[in-house]
TORDOKOL-265610 format. One record per residue (C-alpha): residue in three letters; x, y, z. Coordinates in steps of 0.5 Angstrom, whole numbers, padded with zeros to 4 digits, always signed. Each point is the difference from the previous one (the first is absolute). Example, Ala and Ser with C-alpha at 12.3 -4.5 7.8 and 13.67 -1.06 7.14 Angstrom:
BEGIN
ALA+0025-0009+0016 SER+0002+0007-0002 
***
This chain:
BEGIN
UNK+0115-0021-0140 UNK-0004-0007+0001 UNK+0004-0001+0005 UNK-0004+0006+0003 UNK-0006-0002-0002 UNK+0000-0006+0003 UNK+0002+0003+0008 UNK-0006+0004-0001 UNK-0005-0005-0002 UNK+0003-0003+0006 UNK-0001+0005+0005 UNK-0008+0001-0003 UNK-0001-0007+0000 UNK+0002+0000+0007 UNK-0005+0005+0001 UNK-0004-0003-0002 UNK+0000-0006+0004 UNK+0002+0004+0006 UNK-0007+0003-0001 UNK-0003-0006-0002 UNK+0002-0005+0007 UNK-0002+0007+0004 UNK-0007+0000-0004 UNK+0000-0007+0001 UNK+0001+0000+0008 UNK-0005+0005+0000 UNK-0005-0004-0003 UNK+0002-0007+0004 UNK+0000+0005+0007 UNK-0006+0003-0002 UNK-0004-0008-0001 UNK+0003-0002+0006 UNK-0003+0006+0004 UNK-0006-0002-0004 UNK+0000-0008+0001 UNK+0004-0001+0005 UNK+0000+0006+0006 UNK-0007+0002-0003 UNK-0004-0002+0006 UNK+0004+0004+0005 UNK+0000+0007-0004 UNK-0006-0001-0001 UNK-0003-0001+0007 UNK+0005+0006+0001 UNK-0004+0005-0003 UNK-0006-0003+0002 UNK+0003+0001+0008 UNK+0002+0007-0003 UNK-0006+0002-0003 UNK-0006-0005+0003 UNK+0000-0001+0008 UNK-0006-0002+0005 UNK-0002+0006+0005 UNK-0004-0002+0007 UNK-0007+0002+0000 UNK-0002+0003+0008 UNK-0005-0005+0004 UNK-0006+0004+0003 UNK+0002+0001+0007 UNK-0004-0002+0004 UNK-0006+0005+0006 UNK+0001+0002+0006 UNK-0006-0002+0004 UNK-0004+0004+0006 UNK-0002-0006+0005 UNK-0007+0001-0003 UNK+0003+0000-0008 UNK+0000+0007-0002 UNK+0005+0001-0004 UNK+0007+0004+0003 UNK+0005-0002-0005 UNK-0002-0001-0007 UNK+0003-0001-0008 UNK-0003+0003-0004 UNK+0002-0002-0007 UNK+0001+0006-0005 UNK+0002+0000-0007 UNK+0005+0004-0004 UNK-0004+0001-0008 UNK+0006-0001-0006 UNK-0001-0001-0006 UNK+0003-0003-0007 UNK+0000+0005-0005 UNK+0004-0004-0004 UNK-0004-0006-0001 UNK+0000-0004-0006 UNK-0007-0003+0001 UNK-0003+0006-0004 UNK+0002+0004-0005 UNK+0000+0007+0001 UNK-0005+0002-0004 UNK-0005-0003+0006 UNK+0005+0003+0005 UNK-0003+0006-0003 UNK-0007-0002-0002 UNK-0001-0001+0008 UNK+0005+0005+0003 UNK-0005+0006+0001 UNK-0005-0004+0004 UNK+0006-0004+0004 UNK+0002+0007+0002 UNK-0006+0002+0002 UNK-0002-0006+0005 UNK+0006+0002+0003 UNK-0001+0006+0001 UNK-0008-0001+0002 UNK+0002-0006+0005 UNK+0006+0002+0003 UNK-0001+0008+0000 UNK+0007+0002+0001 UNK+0002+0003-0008 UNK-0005+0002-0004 UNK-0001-0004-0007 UNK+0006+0004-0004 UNK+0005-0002+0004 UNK-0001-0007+0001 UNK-0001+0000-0008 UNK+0007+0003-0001 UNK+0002-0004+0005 UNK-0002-0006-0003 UNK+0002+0002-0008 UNK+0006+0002+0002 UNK+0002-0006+0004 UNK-0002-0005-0007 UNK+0005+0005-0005 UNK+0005-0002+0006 UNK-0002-0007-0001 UNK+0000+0001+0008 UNK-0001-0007+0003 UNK-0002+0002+0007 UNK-0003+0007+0001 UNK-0003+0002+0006 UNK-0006+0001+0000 UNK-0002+0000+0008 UNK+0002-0001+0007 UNK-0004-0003+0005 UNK-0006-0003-0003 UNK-0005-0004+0004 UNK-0002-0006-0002 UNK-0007+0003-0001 UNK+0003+0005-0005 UNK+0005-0006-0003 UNK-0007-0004-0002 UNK-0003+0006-0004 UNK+0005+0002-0003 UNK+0001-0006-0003 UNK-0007+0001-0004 UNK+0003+0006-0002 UNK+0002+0000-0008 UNK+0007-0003-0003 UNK+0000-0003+0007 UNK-0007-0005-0001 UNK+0004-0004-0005 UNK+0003-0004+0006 UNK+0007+0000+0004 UNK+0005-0001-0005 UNK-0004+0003-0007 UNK-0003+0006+0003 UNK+0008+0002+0004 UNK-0002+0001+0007 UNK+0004-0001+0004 UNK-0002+0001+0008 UNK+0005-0001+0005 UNK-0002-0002+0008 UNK+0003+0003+0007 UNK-0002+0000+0006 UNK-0002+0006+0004 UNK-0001+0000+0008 UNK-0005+0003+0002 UNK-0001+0001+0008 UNK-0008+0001+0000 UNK-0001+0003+0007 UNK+0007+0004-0002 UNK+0003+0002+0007 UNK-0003-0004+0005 UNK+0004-0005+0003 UNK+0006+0001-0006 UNK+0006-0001+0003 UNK-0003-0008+0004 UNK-0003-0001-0008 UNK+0008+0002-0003 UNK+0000+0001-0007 UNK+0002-0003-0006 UNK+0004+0006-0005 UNK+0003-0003-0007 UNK+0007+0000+0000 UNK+0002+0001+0008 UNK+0001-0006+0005 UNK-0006+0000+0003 UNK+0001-0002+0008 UNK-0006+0005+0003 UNK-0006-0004+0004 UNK-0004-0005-0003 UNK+0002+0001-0006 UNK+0007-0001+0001 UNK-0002-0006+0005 UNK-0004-0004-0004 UNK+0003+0002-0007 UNK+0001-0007-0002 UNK-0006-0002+0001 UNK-0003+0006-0003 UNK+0004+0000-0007 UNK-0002-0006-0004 UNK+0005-0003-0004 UNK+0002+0004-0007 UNK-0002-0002-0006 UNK+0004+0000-0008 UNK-0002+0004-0007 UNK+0005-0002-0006 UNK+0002+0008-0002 UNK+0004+0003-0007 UNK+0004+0006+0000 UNK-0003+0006-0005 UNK+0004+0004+0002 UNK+0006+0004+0004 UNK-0002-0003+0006 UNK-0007-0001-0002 UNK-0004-0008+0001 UNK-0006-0002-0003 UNK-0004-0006+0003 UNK+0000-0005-0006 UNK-0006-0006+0000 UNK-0002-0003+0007 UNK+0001-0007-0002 UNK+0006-0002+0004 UNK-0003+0006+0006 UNK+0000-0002+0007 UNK-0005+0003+0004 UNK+0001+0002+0007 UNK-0004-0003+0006 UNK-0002+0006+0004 UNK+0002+0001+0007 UNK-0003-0003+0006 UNK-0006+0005+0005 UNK+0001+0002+0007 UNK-0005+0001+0006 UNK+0002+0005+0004 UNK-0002+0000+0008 UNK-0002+0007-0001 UNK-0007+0003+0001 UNK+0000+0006-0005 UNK-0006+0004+0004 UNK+0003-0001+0006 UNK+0007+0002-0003 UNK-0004+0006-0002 UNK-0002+0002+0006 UNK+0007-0001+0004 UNK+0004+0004-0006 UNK-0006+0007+0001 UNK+0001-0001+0007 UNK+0008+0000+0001 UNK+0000+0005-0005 UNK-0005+0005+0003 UNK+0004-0001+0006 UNK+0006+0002-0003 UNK-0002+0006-0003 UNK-0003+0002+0006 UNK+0007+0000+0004 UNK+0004+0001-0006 UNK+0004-0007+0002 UNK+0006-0002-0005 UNK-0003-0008-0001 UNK-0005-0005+0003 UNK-0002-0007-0001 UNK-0006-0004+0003 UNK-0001-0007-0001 UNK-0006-0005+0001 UNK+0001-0007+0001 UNK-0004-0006+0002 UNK+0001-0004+0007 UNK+0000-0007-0002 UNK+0002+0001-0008 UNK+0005+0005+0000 UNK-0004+0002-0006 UNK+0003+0007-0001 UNK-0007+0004-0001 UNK+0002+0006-0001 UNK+0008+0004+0000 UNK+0001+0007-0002 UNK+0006+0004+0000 UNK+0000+0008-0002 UNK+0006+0004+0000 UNK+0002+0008-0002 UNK+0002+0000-0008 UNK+0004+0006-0002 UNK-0006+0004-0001 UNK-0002-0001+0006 UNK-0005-0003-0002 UNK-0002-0008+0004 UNK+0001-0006-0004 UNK+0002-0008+0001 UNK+0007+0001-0001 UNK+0003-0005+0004 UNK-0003-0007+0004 UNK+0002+0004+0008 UNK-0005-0006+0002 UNK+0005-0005-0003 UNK+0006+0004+0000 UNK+0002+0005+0006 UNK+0003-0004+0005 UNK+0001+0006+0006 UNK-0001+0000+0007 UNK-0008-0001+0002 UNK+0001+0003+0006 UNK-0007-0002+0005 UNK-0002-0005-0004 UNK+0006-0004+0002 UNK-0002+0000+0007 UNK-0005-0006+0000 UNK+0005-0004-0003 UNK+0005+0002+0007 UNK-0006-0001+0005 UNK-0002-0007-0004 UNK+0008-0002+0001 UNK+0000+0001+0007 UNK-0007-0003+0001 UNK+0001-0006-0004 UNK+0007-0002+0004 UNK-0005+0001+0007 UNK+0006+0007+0002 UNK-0006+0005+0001 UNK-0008+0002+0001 UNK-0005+0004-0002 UNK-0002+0001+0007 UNK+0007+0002+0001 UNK+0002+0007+0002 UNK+0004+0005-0003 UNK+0002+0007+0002 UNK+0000+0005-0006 UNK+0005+0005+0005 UNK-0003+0006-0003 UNK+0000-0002-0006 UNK+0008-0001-0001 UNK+0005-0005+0002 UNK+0008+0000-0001 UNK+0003-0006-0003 UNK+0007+0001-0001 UNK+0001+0006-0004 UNK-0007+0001-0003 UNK-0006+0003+0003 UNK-0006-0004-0002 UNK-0006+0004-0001 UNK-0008-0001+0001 UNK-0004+0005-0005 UNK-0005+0001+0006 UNK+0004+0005+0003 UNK-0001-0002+0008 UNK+0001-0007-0001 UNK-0007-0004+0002 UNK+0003-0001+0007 UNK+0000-0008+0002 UNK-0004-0004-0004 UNK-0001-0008-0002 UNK+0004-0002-0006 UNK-0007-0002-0004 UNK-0001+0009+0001 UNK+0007+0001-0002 UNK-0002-0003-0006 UNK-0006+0004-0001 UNK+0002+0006+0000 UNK+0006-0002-0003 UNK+0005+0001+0005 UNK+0007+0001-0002 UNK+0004+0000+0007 UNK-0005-0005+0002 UNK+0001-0005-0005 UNK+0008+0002-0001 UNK+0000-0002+0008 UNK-0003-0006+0001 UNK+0003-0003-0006 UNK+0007+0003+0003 UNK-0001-0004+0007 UNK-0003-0006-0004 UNK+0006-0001-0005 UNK+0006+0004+0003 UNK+0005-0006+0001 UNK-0003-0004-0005 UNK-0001+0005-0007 UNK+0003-0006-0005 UNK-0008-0004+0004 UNK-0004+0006-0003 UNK+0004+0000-0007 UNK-0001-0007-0001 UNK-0008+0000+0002 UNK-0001+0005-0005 UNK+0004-0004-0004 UNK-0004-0006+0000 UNK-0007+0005-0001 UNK+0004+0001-0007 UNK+0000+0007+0001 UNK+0007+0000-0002 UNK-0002-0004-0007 UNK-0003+0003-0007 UNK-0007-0003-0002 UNK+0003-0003-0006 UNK-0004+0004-0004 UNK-0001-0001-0007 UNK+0000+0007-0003 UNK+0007+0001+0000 UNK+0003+0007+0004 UNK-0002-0002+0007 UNK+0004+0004+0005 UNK+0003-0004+0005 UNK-0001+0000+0008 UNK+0005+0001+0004 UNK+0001-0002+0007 UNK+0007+0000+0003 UNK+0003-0005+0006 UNK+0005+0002+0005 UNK+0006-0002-0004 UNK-0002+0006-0005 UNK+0005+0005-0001 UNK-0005+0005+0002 UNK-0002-0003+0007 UNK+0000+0005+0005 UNK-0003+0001+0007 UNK-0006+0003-0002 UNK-0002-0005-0006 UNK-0005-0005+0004 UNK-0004+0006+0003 UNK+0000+0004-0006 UNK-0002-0007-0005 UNK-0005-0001+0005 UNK-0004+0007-0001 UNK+0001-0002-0009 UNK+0007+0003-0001 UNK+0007-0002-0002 UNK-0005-0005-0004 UNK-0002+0000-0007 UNK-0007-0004-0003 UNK-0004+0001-0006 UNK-0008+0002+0001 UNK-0002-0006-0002 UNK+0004-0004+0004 UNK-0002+0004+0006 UNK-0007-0003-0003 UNK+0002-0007-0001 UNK+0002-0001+0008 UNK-0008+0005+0003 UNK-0003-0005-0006 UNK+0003-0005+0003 UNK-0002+0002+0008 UNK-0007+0001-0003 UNK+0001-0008-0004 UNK+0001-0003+0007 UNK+0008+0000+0000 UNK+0001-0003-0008 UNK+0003+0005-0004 UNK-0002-0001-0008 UNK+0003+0003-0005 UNK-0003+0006-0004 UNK-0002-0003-0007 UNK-0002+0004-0006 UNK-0002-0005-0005 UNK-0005-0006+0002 UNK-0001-0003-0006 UNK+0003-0001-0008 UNK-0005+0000-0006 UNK+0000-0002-0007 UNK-0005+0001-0004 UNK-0004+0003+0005 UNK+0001-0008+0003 UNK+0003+0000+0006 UNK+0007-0004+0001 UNK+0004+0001+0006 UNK-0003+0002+0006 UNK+0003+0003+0007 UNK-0001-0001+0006 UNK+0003+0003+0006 UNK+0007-0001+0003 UNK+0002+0000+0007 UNK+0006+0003+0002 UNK+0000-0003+0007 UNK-0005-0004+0003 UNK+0000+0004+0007 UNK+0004+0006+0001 UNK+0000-0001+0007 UNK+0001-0006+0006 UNK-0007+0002+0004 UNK-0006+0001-0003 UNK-0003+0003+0006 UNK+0006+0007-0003 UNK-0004+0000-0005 UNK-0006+0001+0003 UNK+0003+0005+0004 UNK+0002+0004-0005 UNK-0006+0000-0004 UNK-0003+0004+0006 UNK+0006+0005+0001 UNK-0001+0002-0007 UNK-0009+0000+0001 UNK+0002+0005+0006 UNK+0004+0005-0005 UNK-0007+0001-0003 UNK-0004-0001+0006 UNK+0004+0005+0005 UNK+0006+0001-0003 UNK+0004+0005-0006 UNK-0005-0002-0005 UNK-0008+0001+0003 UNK-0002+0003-0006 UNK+0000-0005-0004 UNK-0005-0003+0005 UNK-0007-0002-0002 UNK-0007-0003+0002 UNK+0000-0004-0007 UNK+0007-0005+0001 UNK+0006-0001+0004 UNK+0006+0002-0003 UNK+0007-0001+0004 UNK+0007+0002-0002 UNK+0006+0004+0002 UNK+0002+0008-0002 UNK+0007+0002-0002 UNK+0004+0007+0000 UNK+0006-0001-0002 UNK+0007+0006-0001 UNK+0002-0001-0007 UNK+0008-0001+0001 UNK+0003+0006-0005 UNK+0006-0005-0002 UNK+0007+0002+0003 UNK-0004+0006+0004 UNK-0004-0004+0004 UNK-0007+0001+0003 UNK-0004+0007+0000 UNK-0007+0002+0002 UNK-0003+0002-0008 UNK+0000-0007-0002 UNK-0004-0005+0001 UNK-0004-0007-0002 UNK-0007-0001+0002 UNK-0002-0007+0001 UNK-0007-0005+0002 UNK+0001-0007-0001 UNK-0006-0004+0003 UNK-0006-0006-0003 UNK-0007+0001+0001 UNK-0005-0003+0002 UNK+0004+0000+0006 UNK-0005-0006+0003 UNK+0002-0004-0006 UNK+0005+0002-0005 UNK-0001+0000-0007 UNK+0004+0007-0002 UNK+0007+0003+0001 UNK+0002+0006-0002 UNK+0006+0004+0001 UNK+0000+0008-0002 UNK+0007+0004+0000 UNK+0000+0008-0002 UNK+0007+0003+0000 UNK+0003+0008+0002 UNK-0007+0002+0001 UNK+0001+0008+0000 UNK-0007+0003+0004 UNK+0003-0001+0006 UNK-0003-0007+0002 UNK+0003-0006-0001 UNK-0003-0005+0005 UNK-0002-0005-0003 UNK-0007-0001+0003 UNK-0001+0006-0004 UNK+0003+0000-0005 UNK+0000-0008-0003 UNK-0005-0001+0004 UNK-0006+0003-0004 UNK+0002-0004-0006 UNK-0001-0006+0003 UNK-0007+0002+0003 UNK-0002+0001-0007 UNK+0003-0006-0004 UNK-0002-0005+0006 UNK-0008+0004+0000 UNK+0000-0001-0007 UNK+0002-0009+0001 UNK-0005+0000+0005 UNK-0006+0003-0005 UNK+0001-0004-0006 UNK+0004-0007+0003 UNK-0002+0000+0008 UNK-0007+0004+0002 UNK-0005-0007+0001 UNK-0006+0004-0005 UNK-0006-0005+0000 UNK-0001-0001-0008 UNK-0008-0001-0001 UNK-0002-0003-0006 UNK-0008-0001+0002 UNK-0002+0008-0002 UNK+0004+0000-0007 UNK-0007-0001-0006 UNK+0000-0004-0004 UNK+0000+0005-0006 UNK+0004+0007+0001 UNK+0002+0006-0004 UNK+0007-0001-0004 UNK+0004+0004-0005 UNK+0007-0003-0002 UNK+0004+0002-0007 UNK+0007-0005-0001 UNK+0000-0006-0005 UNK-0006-0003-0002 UNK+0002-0008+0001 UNK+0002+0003+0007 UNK-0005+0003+0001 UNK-0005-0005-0002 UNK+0004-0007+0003 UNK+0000+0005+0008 UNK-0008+0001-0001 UNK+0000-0008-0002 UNK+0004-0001+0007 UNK-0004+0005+0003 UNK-0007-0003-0002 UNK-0002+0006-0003 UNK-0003+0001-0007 UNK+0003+0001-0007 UNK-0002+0001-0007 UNK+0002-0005-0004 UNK+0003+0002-0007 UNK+0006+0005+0003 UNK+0006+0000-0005 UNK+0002+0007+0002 UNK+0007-0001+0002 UNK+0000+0007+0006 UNK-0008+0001+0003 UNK-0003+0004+0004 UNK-0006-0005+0005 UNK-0006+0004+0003 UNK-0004-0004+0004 UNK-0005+0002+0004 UNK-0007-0005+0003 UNK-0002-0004-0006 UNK+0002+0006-0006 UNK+0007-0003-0002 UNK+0005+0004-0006 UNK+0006-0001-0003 UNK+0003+0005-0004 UNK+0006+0000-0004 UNK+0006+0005+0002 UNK+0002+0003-0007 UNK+0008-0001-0001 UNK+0001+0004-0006 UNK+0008+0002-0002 UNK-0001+0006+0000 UNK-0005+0002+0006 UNK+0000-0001+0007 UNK-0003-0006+0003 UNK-0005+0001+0006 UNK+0004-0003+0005 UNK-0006+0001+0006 UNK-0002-0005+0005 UNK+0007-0005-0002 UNK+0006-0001+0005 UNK+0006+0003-0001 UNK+0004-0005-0004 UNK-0006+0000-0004 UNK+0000+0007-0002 UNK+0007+0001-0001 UNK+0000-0006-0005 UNK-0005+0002-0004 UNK+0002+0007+0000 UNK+0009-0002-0001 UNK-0003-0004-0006 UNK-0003+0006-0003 UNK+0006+0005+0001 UNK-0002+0004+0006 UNK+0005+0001+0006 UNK-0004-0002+0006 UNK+0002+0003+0008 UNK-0005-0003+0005 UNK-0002+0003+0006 UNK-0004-0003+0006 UNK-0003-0007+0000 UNK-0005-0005-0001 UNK-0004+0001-0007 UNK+0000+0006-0005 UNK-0004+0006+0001 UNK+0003+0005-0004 UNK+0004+0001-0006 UNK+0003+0007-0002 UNK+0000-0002-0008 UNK-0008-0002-0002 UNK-0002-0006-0002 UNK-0001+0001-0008 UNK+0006+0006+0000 UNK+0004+0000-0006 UNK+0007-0003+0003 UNK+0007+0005-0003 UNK+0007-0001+0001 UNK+0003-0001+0007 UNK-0008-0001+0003 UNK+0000-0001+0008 UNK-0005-0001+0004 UNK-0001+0000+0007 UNK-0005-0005+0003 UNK-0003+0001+0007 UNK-0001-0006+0003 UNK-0006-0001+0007 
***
């Protein structure tokens, strides 16, 4: 019996210290996870739980040539709340939640005052520490609702928490979109100058310390350790937004009116190779015209007439022919090899000098004094195409530029017919703007420039970078005396040639038209389908402006380019000519001294503007928005109401203006015209209700 005794005591006692050496390891194991690891699975947890979120730099503008604004950030904001928050107890919560709510509701008026107290009495019994409250704030809407009750207790104790983006906003919407490019969250963005110059425009991203709340939930902590982004750099474009205007209303009409599939106009400075204007407008789905794709840019296709020039001036440049040669068109068709070559005036123009062939933009004329020039020797005109660069890109920084092609006698597609056939503009391929860049380089005396976008980079409204023009080749000629020869061919198709109609009494203009088959891919060419092209400069007597207008599948029954690109580019030059070029005597001897003056705006704007302009103002002014009424001596300033729940009176101000102070008040606002206010659909004074819009009528 002892003896059974004793083993079972062994068996317990070993039980025991069996159980006191686990108790033990455990405790030795967890002092050294403590002591000895502790840093390590701590600073664990806190990766798990604790991390640094990238805070967004405003990108920076997209400036028109004169500073208007054709890409902006517009900082938003996106309301939560901590309803959770431990820094008052609930007792206040529920002291201040009905007139928290009814601020809310009053302000933003998007619920009313007992669905954002439910919102915000359930949120607290959640104990939700980031309750959304709204999105897309302003910062005008951010700074009163920062008054708001709760939230007035400051960042941390009053649990607001208001979270920046960045929204893009393009204030002229479509004009010049697809040069401008966009910049979209979350997608590569390689379009126009937004993708071109994104590195620039982006800034450098800055770090806010976050927890995690909840599944998948980060709350901003304190900014201590916060780094601030630096905001991006601007741009200045080249572009003139009135002339831009002009040329896109012009192109449109002219599609609408011969139902033509796409277009593109483009305006570019002689000397600079500023790009002043560039549309491009192509059929949607709907129908419907829309800049949908950079054909300025990116459709390299065969050019047809315009091509021409470059043919004469190769034969010219290399002494191979005059313009004082003759040419007999035969009728209007000429054989070569197996292909019949065709003037569109039926008949053919009889003999005529190789100046008239141009004109009148002869296809068997230029075809076959070409022909006779290069017949033994097709690789010569090749390469002196080539050394115009007609072969090259333009290096381009907007991305997506369609590459020319221009194939030698090597190609595996070389045929007997292609030197006539190339010399007319087919079985070759260029883009409208590098047709653009070598006109603009006849008209800039052989320097060929490349087309520039950008002239300067800004900082803080300081310039930092500025561009000047770049020069692709110094002369794209040996003889001057070429020059001077094709300068008055192409003043003679505006003279007696296919585009007399765009010949007037005020400035001389000088081009080419073009009418060029569009090839159906392997089916070939048919008689339904054409480009219609003018490229040319004005003044002709001292060039100034290059332009090229391209219109494709014109379906009214005319496609000559005279007639169809042609008025585009009347309309865009005449309006250049008006506002840059027309020699208006400006007489300042007749202005009085006093004079009748209405202006509304911002009083310290105001008031600094009658100071540079010597005109009076009275003292004492702290309204911040004002209206001015001088007339003689009797002057009056009269302070604009900006209540946040009426309508301010936006008459007489700008149209940046009067969308600020009407956006600040919640008004969605639509522009209509230019100049300063004239009307308002929503009265001064008018209660302003949810969804408020209102149209300004600008004149």
């Amino acid at each position: 019996m002892d003896n059974n005794k004793r083993e079972i005591l062994k068996k317990v006692y070993l039980v025991y210290f069996v159980m006191v050496a686990v108790g033990l390891a455990i405790i030795g194991k967890a002092a050294y996870i403590q002591f000895v690891e502790g840093d390590k699975w701590r600073e664990k947890a806190e990766k798990e739980t604790i991390r640094y979120d990238k805070i967004e730099a405003n990108r920076g503008n997209i400036l028109a040539s004169d500073g208007s604004l054709l890409a902006a950030s517009v900082p938003v904001f996106e309301l939560r709340i901590d309803a959770g928050n431990t820094h008052y107890n609930d007792e206040f919560f529920f002291e201040n939640v009905d007139s928290l709510a009814w601020h809310l509701s009053n302000h933003f008026r998007d619920r009313s005052k007992q669905e954002y107290k439910q919102l915000l009495v359930k949120g607290r019994k959640n104990n939700n520490r980031y309750l959304l409250l709204k999105r897309n704030v302003t910062y005008d809407d951010l700074k009163k609702v920062r008054k708001f009750p709760v939230f007035r207790l400051g960042k941390y104790r009053g649990g607001l928490i208001a979270e920046a983006k960045n929204k893009r906003e393009l204030p002229f919407r479509w004009l010049a979109f697809r040069t401008i490019g966009w910049d979209k969250e979350g997608e590569k963005n390689d379009i126009g100058l937004e993708g071109a110059y994104s590195n620039i425009l982006e800034g450098e991203k800055g770090q806010r310390l976050v927890q995690l709340i909840g599944k998948g939930v980060w709350r901003p902590l304190n900014d201590e350790n916060e780094i601030e982004p630096r905001d991006g750099h601007d741009i200045v474009t080249t572009i003139d937004i009135n002339i831009q205007d002009v040329a896109e209303d012009a192109l449109m009409r002219q599609l609408i009116a011969n139902e033509a599939d796409h277009g593109s106009v483009v305006l570019m400075e002689v000397a600079t190779g500023n790009i002043l204007a560039i549309a491009n407008l192509g059929k949607n789905s709907k129908g419907e015209y829309e800049e949908k794709y950079n054909y300025a840019i990116g459709e390299s296709s065969e050019p047809g007439s315009t091509f021409k020039l470059a043919s004469l001036i190769a034969a010219l440049d290399e002494g191979l022919l005059s313009l004082n040669d003759t040419v007999d068109t035969e009728g209007g068709t000429v054989r070569f090899a197996n292909r019949i070559m065709r003037d569109s005036h039926h008949g053919g123009y009889g003999r005529i000098s190789v100046r008239r062939a141009f004109e009148l933009s002869s296809n068997v004329g230029i075809s076959k004094v070409i022909h006779k020039a290069y017949k033994d020797k097709p690789q010569q005109f090749i390469d002196k195409l080539y050394s115009m660069r007609l072969n090259l890109p333009l290096g381009l920084e907007i991305a997506g530029e369609g590459k020319p092609s221009i194939k030698s006698t090597e190609h595996r597609y070389w045929s007997k017919v292609s030197l006539p056939w190339m010399s007319i503009g087919y079985e070759v391929a260029i883009t409208p703007l590098q047709t653009l860049a070598f006109y603009n380089a006849i008209a800039n005396n052989g320097v060929m420039v490349k087309p520039r976008f950008v002239k300067e980079i800004r900082l803080a409204g300081e310039t930092i970078q500025t561009f000047g023009p770049e020069v692709l080749s110094p002369s794209i000629v040996k003889n001057p005396e070429t020059i001077a020869l094709a300068k008055s061919m192409m003043e003679g198709v505006v003279e007696t040639g296919t585009a007399t109609h765009l010949k007037n009494p005020i400035y001389k203009i000088a081009g080419k038209t073009g009418t060029a088959q569009i090839a159906q891919n392997n089916a070939g060419y048919n008689k339904s389908n054409y480009k219609a092209s003018f490229v040319g400069y004005f003044p002709a007597d001292a060039p100034r402006y290059s332009m090229i207008v391209v219109i494709n599948n014109p379906q009214k029954g005319i496609y000559y380019g005279g007639s169809i690109a042609g008025p585009v580019f009347r309309e865009v030059a005449d309006k250049v000519y008006a506002t840059r070029l027309d020699p208006v005597i400006k007489r300042t001897d007749s202005i009085p001294a006093t004079f009748p003056l209405l202006a509304s705006g911002k009083g310290n704007e105001l008031e600094m503007l009658m100071k540079e302009m010597n005109i009076a103002f009275p003292a004492g002014n702290q309204s911040e928005w004002i209206t001015y009424s001088g007339q003689d001596s009797a002057h009056k300033v009269i302070s604009i109401e900006s209540a946040s729940d009426k309508t301010p009176d936006v008459s007489g101000m700008g149209a940046r203006d009067a969308v600020f102070l009407l956006e600040s008040a919640g008004i969605k606002v639509k522009i209509s015209g230019k100049g300063k206010v004239k009307r308002q659909s929503l009265p001064p004074g008018s209660r302003i209700t949810a969804g408020s819009q209102c149209v300004i009528e600008l004149g």
